[in-house]
N, CA, C and O atoms as a MOPAC input file, in Angstrom:
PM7 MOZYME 1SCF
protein

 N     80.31700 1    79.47400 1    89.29500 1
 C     79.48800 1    80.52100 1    88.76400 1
 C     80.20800 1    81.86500 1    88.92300 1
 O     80.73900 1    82.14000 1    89.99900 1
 N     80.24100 1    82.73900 1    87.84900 1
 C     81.00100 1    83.89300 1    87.83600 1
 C     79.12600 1    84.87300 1    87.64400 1
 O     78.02100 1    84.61700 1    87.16600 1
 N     80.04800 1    86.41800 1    88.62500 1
 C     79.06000 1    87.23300 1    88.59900 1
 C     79.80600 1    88.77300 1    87.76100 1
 O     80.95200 1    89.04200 1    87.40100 1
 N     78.55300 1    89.48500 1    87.70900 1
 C     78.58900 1    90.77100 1    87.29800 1
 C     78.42300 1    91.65800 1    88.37600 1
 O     77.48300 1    91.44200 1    89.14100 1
 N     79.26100 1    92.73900 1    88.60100 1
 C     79.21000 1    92.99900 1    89.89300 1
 C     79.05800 1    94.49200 1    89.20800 1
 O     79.72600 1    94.84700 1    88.23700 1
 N     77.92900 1    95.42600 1    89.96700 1
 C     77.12200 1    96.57100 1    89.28600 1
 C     77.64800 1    97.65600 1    90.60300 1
 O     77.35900 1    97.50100 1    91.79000 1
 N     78.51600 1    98.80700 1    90.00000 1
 C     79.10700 1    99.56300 1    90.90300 1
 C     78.14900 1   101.03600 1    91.01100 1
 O     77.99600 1   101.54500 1    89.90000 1
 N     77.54300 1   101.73300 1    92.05000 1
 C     76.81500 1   102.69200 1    91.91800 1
 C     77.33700 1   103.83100 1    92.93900 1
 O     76.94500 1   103.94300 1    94.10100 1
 N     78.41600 1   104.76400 1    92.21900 1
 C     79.05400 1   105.63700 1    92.89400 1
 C     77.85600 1   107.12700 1    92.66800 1
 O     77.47800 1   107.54700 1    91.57500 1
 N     77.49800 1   107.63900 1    93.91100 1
 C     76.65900 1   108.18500 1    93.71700 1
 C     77.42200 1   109.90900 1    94.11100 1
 O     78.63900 1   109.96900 1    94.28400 1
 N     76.51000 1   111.25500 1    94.21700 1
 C     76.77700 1   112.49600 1    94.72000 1
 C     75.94900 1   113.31800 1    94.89100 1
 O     74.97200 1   113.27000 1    94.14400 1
 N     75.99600 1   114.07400 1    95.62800 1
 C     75.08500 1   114.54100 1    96.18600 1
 C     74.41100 1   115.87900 1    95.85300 1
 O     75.27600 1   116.36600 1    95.12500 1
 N     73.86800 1   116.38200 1    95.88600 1
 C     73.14800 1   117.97600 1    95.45400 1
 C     73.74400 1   118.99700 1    95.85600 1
 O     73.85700 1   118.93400 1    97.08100 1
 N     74.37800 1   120.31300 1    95.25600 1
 C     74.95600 1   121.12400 1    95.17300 1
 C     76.50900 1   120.82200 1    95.09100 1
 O     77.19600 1   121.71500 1    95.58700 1
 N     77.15800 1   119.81400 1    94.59900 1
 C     78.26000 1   119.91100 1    94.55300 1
 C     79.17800 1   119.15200 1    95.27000 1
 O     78.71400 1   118.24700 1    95.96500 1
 N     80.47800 1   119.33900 1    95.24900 1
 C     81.33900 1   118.37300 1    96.14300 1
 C     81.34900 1   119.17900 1    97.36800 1
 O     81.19200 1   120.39400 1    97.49700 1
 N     81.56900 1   118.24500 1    98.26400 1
 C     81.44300 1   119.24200 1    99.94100 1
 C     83.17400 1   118.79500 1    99.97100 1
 O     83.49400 1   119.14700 1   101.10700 1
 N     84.50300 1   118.17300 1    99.27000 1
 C     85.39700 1   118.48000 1    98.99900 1
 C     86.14200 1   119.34800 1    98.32800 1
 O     85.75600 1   119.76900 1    97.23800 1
 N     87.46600 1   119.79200 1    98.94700 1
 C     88.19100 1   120.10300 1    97.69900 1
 C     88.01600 1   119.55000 1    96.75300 1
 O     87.88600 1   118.32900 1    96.67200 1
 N     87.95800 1   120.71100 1    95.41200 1
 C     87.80700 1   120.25600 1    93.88500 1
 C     89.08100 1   120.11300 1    93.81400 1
 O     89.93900 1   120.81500 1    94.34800 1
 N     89.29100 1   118.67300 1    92.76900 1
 C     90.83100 1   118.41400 1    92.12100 1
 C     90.32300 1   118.77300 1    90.67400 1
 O     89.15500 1   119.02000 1    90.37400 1
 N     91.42400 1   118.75700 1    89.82300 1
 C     91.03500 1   119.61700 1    88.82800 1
 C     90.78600 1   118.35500 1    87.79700 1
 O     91.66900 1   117.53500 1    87.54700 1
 N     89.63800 1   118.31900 1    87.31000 1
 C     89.05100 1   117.72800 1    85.93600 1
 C     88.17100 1   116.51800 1    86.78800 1
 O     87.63800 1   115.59700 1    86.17100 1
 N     88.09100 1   116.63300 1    88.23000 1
 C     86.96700 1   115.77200 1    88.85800 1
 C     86.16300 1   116.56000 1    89.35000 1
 O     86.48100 1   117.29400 1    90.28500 1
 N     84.83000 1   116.55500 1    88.74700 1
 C     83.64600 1   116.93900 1    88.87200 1
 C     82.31700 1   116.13800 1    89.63800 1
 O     81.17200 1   116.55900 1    89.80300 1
 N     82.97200 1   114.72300 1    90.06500 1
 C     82.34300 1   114.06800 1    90.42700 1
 C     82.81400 1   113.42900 1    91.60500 1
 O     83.78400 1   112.84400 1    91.12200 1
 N     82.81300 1   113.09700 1    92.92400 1
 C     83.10800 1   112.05800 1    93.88600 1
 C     84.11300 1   111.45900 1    93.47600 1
 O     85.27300 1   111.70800 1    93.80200 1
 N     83.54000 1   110.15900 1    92.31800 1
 C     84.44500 1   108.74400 1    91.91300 1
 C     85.33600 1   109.02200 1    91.82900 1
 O     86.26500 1   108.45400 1    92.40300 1
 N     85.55100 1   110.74400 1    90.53700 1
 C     86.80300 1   110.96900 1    90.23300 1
 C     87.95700 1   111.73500 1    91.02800 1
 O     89.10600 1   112.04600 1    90.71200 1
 N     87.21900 1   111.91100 1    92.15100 1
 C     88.40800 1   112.73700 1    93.33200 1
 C     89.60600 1   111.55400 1    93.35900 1
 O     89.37800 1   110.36300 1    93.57200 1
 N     90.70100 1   112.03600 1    93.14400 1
 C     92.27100 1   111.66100 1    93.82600 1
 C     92.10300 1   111.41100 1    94.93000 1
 O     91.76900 1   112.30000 1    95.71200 1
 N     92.34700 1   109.66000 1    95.47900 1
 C     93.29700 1   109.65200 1    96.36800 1
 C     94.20700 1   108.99500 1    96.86400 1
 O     93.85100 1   107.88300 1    97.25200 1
 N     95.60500 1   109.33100 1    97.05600 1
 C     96.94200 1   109.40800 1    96.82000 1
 C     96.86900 1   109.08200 1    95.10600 1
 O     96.61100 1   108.00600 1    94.56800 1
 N     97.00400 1   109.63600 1    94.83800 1
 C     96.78600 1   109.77300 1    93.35200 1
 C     96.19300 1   109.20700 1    92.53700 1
 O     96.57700 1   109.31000 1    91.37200 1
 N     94.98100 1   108.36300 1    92.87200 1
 C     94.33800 1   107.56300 1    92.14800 1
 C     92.73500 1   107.67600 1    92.48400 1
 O     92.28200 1   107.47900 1    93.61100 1
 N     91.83400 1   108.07200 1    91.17800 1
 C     90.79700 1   108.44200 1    91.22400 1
 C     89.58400 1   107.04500 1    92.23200 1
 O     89.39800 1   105.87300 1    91.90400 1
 N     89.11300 1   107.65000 1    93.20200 1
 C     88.11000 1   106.97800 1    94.32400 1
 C     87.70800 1   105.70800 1    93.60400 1
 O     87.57500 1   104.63300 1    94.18900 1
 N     87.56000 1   105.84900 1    92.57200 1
 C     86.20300 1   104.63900 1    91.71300 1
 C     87.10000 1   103.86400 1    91.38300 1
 O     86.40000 1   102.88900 1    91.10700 1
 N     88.67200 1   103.37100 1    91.09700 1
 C     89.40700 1   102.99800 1    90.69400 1
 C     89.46400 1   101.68500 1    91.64800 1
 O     89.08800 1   100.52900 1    91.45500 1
 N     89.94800 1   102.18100 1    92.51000 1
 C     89.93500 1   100.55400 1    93.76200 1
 C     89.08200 1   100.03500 1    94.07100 1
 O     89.63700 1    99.17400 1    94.75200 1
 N     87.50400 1    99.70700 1    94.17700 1
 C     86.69900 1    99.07100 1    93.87500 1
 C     86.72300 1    98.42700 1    92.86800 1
 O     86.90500 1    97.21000 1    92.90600 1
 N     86.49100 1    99.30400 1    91.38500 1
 C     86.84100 1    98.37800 1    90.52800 1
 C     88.23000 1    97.27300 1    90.32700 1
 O     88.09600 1    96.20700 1    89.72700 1
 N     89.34900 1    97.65100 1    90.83700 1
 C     90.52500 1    96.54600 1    90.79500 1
 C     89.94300 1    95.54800 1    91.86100 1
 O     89.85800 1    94.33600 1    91.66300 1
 N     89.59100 1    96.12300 1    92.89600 1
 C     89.70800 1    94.87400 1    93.93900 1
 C     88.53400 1    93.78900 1    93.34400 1
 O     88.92200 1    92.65900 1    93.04800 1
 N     87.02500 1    94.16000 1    93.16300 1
 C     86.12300 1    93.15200 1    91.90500 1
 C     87.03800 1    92.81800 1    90.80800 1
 O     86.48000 1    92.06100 1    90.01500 1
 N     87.92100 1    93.03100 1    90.56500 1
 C     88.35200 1    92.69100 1    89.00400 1
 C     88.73500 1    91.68700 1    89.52300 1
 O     88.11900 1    90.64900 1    89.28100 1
 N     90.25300 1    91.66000 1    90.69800 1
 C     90.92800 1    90.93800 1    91.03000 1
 C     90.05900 1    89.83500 1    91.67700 1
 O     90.74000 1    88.90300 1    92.10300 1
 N     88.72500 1    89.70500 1    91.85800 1
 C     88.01500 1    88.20200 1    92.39800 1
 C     87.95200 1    87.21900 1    91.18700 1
 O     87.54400 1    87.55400 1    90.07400 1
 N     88.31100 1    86.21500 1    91.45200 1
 C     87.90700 1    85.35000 1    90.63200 1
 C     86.47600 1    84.78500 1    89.94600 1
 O     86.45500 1    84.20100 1    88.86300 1
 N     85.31300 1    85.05400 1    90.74500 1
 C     83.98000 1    85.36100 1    91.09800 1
 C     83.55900 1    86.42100 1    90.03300 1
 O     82.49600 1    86.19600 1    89.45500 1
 N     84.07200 1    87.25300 1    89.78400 1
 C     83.44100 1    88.38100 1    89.25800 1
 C     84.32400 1    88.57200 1    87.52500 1
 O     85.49700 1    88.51900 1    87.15900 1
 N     82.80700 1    88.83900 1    86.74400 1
 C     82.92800 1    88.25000 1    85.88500 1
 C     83.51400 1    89.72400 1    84.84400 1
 O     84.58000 1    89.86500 1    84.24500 1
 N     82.67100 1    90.38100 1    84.92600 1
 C     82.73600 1    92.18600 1    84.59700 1
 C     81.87200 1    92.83700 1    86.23700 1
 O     81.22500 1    92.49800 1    87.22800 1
 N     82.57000 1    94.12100 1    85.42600 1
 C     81.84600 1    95.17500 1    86.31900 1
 C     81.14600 1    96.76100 1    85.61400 1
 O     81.49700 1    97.38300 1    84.61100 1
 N     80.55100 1    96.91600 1    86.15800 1
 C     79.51300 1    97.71900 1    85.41500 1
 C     79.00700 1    99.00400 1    86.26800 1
 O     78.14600 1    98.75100 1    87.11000 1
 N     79.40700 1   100.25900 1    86.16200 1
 C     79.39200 1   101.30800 1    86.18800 1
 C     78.28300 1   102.02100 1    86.12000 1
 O     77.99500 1   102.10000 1    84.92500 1
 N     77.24300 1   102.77200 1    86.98300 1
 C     76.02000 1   103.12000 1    86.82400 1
 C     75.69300 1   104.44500 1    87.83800 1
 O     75.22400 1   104.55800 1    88.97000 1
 N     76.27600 1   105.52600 1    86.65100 1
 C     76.03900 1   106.91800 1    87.64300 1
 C     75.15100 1   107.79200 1    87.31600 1
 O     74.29800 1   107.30900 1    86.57300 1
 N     75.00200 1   108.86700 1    87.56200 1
 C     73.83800 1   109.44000 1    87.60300 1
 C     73.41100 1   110.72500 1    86.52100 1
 O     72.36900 1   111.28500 1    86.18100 1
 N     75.00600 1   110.84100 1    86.17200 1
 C     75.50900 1   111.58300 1    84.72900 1
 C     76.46100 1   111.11300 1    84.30200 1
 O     77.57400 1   111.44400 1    84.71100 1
 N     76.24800 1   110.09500 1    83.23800 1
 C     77.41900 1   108.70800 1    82.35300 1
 C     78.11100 1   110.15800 1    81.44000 1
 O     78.95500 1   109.81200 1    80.61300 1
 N     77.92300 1   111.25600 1    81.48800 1
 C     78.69000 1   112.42300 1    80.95400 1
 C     80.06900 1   113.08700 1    81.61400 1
 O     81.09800 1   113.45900 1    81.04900 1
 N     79.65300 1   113.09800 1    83.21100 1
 C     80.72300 1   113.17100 1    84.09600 1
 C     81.92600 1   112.73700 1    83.64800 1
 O     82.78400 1   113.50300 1    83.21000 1
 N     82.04700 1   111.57700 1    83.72400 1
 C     82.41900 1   110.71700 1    83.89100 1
 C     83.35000 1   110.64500 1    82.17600 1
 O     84.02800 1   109.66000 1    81.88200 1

């Protein structure tokens, strides 16, 4: 049985309490070591054999 694995990167009210990198407005998309936060979750689910898609569910699909 293969699954769908539902990713919910969330943020918080008033803003990033990080340094802003430039064109991430959101958590997921902060750099790090050069690769946006939301990125390795999704590879490491990709890379299961188990998991079928993955599915993305934030809180402004505009962000993003």
């Amino acid at each position: 049985m293969r699954w769908h694995a539902l990713l919910l990167p969330g943020s918080r009210p008033g803003g990033l309490p990080f340094a802003p990198a430039p064109g991430a407005k959101v958590k997921a998309l902060l750099p790090v070591a050069g690769v946006p936060m939301i990125v390795r979750p999704v590879r490491a689910l990709l890379g299961n054999k188990r998991i079928a898609g993955v599915r993305v569910l934030t809180q402004d699909g505009a962000l993003l």
